[in-house]
Structures are given as C-alpha cells and as structure tokens.
C-alpha positions in Angstrom: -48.1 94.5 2.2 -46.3 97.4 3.8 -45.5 96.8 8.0 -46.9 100.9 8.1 -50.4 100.2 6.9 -53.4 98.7 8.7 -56.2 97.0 6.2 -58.9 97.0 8.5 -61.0 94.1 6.9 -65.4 94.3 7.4 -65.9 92.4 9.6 -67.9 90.1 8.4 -64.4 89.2 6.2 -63.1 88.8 9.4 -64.9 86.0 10.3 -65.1 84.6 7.2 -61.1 84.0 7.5 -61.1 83.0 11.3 -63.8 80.6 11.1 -63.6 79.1 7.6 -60.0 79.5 6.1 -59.0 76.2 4.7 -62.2 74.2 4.3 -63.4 73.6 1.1 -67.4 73.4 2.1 -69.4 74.7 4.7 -72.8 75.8 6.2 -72.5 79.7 6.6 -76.8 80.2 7.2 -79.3 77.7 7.3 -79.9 77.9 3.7 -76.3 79.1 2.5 -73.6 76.9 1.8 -69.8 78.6 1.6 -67.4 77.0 -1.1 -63.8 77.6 -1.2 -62.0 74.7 -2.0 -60.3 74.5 -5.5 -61.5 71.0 -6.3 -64.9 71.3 -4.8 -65.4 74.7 -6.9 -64.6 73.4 -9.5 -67.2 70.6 -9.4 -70.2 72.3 -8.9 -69.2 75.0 -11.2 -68.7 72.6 -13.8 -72.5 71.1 -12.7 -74.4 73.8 -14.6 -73.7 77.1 -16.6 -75.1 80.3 -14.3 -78.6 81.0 -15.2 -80.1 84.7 -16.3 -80.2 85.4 -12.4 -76.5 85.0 -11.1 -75.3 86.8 -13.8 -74.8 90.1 -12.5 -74.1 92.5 -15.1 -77.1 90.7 -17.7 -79.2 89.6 -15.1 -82.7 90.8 -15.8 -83.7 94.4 -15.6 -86.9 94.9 -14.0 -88.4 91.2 -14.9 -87.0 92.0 -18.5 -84.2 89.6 -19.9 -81.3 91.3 -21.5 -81.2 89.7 -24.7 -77.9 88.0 -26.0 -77.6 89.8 -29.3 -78.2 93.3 -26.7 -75.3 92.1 -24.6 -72.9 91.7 -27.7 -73.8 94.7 -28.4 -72.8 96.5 -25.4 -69.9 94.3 -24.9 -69.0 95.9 -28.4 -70.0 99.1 -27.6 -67.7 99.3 -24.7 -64.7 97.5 -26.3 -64.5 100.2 -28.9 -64.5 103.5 -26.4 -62.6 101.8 -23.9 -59.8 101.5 -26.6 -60.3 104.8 -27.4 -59.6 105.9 -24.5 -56.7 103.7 -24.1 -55.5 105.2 -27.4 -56.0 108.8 -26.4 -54.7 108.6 -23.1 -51.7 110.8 -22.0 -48.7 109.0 -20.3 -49.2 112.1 -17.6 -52.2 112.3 -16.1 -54.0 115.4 -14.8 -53.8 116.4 -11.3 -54.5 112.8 -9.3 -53.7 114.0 -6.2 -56.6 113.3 -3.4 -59.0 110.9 -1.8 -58.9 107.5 -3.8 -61.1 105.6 -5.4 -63.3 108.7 -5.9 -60.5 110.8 -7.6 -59.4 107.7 -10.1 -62.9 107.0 -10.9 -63.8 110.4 -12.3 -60.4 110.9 -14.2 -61.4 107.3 -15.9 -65.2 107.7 -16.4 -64.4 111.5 -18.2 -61.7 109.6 -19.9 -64.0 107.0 -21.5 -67.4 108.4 -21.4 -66.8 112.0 -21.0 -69.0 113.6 -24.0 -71.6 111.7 -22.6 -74.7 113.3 -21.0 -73.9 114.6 -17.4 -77.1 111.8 -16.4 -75.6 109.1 -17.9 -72.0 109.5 -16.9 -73.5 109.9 -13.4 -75.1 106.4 -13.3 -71.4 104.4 -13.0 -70.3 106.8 -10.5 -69.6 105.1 -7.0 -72.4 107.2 -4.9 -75.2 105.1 -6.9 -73.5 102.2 -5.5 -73.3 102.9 -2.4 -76.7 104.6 -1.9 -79.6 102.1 -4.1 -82.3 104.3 -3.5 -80.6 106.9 -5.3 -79.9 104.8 -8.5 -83.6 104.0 -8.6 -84.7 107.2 -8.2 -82.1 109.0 -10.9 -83.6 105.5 -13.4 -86.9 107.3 -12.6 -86.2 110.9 -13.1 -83.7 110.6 -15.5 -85.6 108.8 -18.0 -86.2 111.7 -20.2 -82.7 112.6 -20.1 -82.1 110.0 -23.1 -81.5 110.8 -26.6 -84.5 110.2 -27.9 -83.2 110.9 -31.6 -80.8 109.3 -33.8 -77.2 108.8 -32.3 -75.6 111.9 -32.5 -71.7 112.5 -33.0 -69.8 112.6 -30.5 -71.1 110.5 -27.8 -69.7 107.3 -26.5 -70.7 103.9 -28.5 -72.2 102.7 -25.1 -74.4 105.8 -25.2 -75.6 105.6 -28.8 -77.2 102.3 -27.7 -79.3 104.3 -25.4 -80.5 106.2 -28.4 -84.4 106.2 -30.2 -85.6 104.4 -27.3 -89.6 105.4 -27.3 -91.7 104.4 -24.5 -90.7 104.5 -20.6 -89.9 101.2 -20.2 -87.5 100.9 -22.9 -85.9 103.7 -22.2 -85.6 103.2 -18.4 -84.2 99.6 -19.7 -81.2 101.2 -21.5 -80.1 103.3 -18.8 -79.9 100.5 -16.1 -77.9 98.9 -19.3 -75.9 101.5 -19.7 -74.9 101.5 -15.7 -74.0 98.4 -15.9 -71.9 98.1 -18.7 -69.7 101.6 -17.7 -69.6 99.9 -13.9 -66.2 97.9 -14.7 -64.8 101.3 -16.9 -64.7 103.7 -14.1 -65.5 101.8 -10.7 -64.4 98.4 -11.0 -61.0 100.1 -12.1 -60.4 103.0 -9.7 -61.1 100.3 -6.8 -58.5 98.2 -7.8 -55.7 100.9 -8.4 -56.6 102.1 -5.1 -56.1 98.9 -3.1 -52.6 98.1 -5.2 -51.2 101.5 -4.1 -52.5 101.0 -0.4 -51.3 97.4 -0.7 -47.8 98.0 -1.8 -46.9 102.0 -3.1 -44.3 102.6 -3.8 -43.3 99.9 -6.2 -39.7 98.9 -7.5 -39.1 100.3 -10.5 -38.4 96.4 -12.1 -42.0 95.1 -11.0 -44.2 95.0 -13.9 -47.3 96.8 -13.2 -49.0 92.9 -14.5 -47.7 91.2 -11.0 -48.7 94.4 -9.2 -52.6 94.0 -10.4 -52.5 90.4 -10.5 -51.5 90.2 -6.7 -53.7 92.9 -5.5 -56.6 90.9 -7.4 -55.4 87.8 -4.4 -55.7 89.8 -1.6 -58.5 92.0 -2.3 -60.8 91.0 -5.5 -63.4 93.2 -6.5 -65.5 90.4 -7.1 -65.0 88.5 -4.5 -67.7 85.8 -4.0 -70.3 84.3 -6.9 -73.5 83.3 -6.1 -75.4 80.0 -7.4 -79.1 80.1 -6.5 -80.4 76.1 -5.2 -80.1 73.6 -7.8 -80.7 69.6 -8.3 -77.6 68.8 -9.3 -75.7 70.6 -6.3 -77.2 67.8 -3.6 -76.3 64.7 -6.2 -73.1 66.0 -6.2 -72.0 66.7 -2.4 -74.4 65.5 0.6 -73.7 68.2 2.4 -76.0 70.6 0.1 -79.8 70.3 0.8 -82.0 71.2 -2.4 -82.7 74.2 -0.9 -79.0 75.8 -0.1 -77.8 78.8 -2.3 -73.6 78.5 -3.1 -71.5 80.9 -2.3 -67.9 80.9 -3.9 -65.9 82.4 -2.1 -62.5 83.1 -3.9 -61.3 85.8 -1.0 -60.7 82.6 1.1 -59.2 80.6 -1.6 -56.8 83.5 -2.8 -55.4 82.9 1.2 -55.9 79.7 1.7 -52.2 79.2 3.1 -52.4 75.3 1.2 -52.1 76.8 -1.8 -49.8 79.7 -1.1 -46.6 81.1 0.4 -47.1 83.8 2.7 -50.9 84.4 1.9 -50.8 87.2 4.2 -48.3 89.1 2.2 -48.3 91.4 -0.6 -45.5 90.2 -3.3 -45.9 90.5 -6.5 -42.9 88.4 -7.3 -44.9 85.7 -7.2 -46.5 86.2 -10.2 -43.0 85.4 -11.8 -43.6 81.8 -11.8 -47.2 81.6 -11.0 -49.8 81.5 -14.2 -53.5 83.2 -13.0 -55.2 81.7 -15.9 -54.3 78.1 -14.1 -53.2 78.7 -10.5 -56.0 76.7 -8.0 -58.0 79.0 -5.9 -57.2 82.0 -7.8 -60.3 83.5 -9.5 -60.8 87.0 -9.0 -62.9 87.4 -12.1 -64.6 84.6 -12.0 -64.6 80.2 -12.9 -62.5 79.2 -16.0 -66.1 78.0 -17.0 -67.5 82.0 -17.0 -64.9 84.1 -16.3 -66.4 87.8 -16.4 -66.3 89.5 -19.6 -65.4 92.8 -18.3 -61.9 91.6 -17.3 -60.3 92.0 -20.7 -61.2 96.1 -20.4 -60.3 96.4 -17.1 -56.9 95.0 -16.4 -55.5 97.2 -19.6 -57.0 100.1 -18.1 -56.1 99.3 -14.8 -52.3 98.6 -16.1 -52.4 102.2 -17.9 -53.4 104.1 -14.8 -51.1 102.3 -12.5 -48.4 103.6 -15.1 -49.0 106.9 -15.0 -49.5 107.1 -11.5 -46.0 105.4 -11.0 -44.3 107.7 -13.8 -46.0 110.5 -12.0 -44.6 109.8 -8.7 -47.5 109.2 -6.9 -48.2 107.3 -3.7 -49.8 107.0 -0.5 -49.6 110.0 2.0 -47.0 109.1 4.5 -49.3 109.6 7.3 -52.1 107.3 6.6 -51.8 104.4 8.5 -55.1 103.1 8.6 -57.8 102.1 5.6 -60.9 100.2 5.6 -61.9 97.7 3.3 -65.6 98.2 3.7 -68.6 95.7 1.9 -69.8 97.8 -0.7 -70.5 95.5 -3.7 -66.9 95.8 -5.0 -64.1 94.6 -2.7 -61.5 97.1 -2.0 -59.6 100.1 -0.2 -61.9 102.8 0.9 -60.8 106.7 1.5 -57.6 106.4 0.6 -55.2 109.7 0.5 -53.1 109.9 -2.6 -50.4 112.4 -2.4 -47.3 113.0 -5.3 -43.9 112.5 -4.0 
C-alpha cells in the first residue's frame, strides 16, 4: 500500500479489526455469531451446503425460486458475451480518464452488454445499488421495457433470456435475473480495478497483473463476509452457537489476520509468488472451497484485461489524492477515486 494514500475503512470495518482481529469465533449481536478462523470456517462450512436463501445471486426473486436449469442458463448466457467481449476488446481503451469505479463500470458494462436495451443495461449500473428503492421502482416501471418477441439479433445472450416472457410476473422475474447475473460483469469488476490502482498504482512493470488482483482481493474483497442463516447442526458443532445465531464469515479479518500473514497491513503482490489462493488458509475472497462463487471465473479475466490496458495506457492515480473511502455499499472497495493518465 503506498505511504501517500489514506484507505479510510467504514467504520464499522474499523471495529471489526480492533475488536475481533485474531479470533476465530465470536458474539458480534445477540443473535449474530462472527467466524473468522480458518479451521473453524472450515467446519461449519463443511456442516451443510447454503440453502436457496444465502445464495445471493439465485436466492429467490420475489418468493419465486430460481430454478437450477434457469441458472445454468444464465451462467451460460454470460460465459459466452463475456468472452466476446474479452475477444473484441482493444489492448487501448477509450478515454478512462476520471472518477473510478463509475468510469470502469460503464466502459465494461457497454463493453459486454452494450446493444442491450438502455433499461436493461441500466439495471447492473452502481446507482441501483446504492439507492434500493430505485431498483424496485425501475423492476416496476421497466417491466414493459422487455422484448416481448422472439430474441432478436444482436442483443447480448443474457438479454435473449429476458425474451417472450408474457405476464408481469415473469417478466419482472427476468429482469431482477438479468441484474443479477450482469452485477459481477460491470460492478463487481470496476470495484476491484479501482481499489488495485488506489492500493498500489503504479505497478512495476515485472508484477503480473495475477498477484496485483489476487492481493487486492486480501485487503479489500468485494465480497467480504457470507452469511449462514441459524441451523441445527451449527450448535452440535461449537457450544458457543445457540440454535438461534445467524454466521457470519468474515474473510476481511482472516485475509489480515497477522497469524497467517507477513505484513497483513501491506500491499505486496510478491506474495503471491509463492502463495497458492486456491489453498492459502483464510484467504477466500470469493467464497469456501465448498461454494466458491461462480461469477469468479468471468471476473478475474476481465479484471486482468482492464488492469492491462490501463497499465499499457499509462494510467494511475492523480498525484493529489490522498484520501479514499472504502464505504459499505454491498461490494467492498475504493469509492471516488480520481484516475488520471501519466
């Protein structure tokens, strides 16, 4: 992390590391238990799979259940325009220039959904994260803003799912869908290229842009807590639990939990030279080896091909920030971030 820059942690993060750094289980509300230790994680992971609930991007929609053959499908859907995209994009990007993650996210979502209606494409963009009321109200309005006939040309696959959907319900159904499958395309992305330049820009030219995503992924993970709603087989397993205590992971303490790393506090991807993520305890930014996140196989090879260009490119943080917050907004990361081109 560069001596210039100040991360200014929520702080409710902030507490999280001063009171609870190092312990592997504890109470953090009367009905909220906070797991950070490897071992311990592991355990109670391995106790149950995540039901319908704790999975965020298939959880049900409006008491519906997203169906496994209809998350293949998406999960398909995206695979195939996200490697389009990768295929199609430029090694010099347009003009990045200006207020990260805003200015990444729109260059990505045009790049992978941009011949997409203006409604759709709007639903991944970071205000409807950030503002809830207006997501719900754009899934009411927007409704009739689906195709309603067959799948034309020239729309992403994600889209054409949203396609000959009759009926309000379905079709509000497919656009919540649709949101959250284009989330990790655009947002997930642009929030983690922002905090890796804040983090560290610029890079030495010999550090692969892997060790650069992989140790910005430590120190500020999108996801950066999973949540396991009260189960039997938590108690049985660890008296501390009471049947009625939710489980929070949280991998933001592990990934600085200075027992399992050198300098936690630092930014160094050279670490990554002899550390394996797949393997290293503590380290799950996407998730338990039991259910790691699906979405992480499209967005560390978009992440790694932005990062590129903006390194080719020249591009960094302006000189005179000196301050950034890292805010609790759903995904973890770097907020208002100037991005200027040396």
């Amino acid at each position: 992390m560069t001596a210039d820059r100040a991360t200014v942690l929520a702080p409710r993060l902030e507490g999280l590391l001063h009171d609870h750094l190092g312990q592997d289980l504890f109470r953090l509300e009367k009905d909220t238990v906070g797991v950070a230790g490897p071992a311990m994680t592991d355990t109670l992971m391995r106790s149950r799979p995540a039901g319908p609930a704790e999975r965020p991007t298939f959880k049900p929609i409006f008491g519906r259940a997203v169906t496994q053959p209809e998350s293949a499908a998406g999960m398909r859907a995206l695979g195939q325009d996200v490697r389009a995209a990768l295929s199609s994009a430029q090694s010099a990007a347009p003009d990045l220039t200006g207020r990260w993650p805003r200015t990444g996210h729109r260059y990505l979502r045009d790049l992978v959904l941009g011949r997409d209606p203006y409604r759709l494409r709007l639903l991944s963009g970071r205000g409807m994260q950030l503002l809830p009321h207006v997501t719900w109200t754009s899934f009411a309005a927007g409704v009739a803003a689906l195709p309603q006939g067959p799948a034309r040309s020239g729309i992403s696959h994600l889209a054409a799912l949203t396609t000959g959907r009759s009926g309000y319900r379905d079709r509000r159904h497919a656009m919540v869908l649709y949101r959250r499958l284009s989330v990790p395309v655009a947002l997930l992305v642009s929030t983690m290229v922002t905090s890796a330049l804040w983090l560290g820009a610029p890079f030495d030219d010999d550090t692969p842009d892997e060790h650069i995503l992989l140790e910005t992924l430590r120190l500020l993970p999108p996801s950066w807590n999973l949540l396991r709603l009260a189960s039997p087989e938590y108690p049985a397993l660890d008296a501390r639990i009471r049947p009625g205590d939710d489980l929070l992971f949280l991998n933001f303490l592990s990934q600085r939990d200075p027992a399992l790393w050198d300098e936690p506090g630092r930014f160094r991807p050279d670490r990554w030279q002899e550390l394996d993520p797949d393997t290293h305890p503590g380290y799950l930014p996407f998730g338990h080896v039991q259910e790691r996140c699906w979405g992480r196989h499209l967005a560390m090879p978009l992440a790694s091909m932005l990062l590129r260009q903006l390194r080719e490119s020249g591009y960094t943080v302006d000189p005179g920030q000196r301050r950034a917050r890292v805010p609790l907004d759903g995904l973890l990361g770097v907020s208002a971030v100037s991005v200027v081109r040396r």
